[in-house]
N, C-alpha and C positions, 0 to 999 in steps of 0.2 A: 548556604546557597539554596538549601531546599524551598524554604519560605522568603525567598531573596525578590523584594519591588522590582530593582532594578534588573534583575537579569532573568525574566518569567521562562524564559525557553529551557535553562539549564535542569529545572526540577522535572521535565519533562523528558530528561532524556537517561538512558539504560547506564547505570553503575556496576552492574552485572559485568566481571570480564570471563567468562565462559567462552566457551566458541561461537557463540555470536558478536562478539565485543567487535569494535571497527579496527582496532590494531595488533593487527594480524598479516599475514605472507600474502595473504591472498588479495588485500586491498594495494591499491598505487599510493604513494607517499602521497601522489597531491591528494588523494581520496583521504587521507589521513592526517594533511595536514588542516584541509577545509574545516574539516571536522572538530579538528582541535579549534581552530578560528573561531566557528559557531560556539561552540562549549565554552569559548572565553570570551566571549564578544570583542571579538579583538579583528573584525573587519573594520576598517576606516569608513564609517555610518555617521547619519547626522546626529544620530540619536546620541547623546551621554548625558551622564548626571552632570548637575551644574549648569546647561544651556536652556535658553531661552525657549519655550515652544515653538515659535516663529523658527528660530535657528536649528530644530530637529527635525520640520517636514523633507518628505522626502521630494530630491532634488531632480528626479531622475522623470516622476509622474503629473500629473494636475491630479492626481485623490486627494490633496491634502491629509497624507497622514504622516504619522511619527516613521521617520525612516530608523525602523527597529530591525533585528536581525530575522524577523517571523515577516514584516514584510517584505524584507527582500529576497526573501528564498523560496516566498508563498505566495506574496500578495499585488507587489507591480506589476501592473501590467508590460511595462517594456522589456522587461525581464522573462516574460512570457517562453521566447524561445530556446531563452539557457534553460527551462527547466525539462525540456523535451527530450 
């Protein structure tokens, strides 16, 4: 997964489970289940292998880009005020 096309977010995130690590008492299950979601790419996105580029823009904006899991948790703008 480190060198992984399709999943670029996951090499970028802490394997480190210290007391920083996200599953922990101190985080809420949905705080941890999100988490999991992002690390597996396993929100329901336009984006997956096998589909068409056409069929991977995101549905949500007019940017015309690939509705990947880095831009919807970064880069939509409609999405603007979940991240606040």
């Amino acid at each position: 997964m480190q060198n992984s096309r399709w999943h670029s977010i996951y090499k970028e995130l802490s394997f480190d489970f210290g007391p920083n690590h996200y599953i922990t008492d101190t985080n809420s299950l949905f705080f941890i289940q999100n988490i999991i979601k992002i690390r597996g790419s396993l929100f329901n996105l336009n984006y997956r292998v096998g589909r068409s580029e056409e069929a991977q823009i995101c549905s949500l904006c007019n940017l015309h880009e690939l509705e990947d899991i880095f831009h919807y948790i970064a880069v939509c703008p409609i999405l603007t005020e979940f991240r606040k």
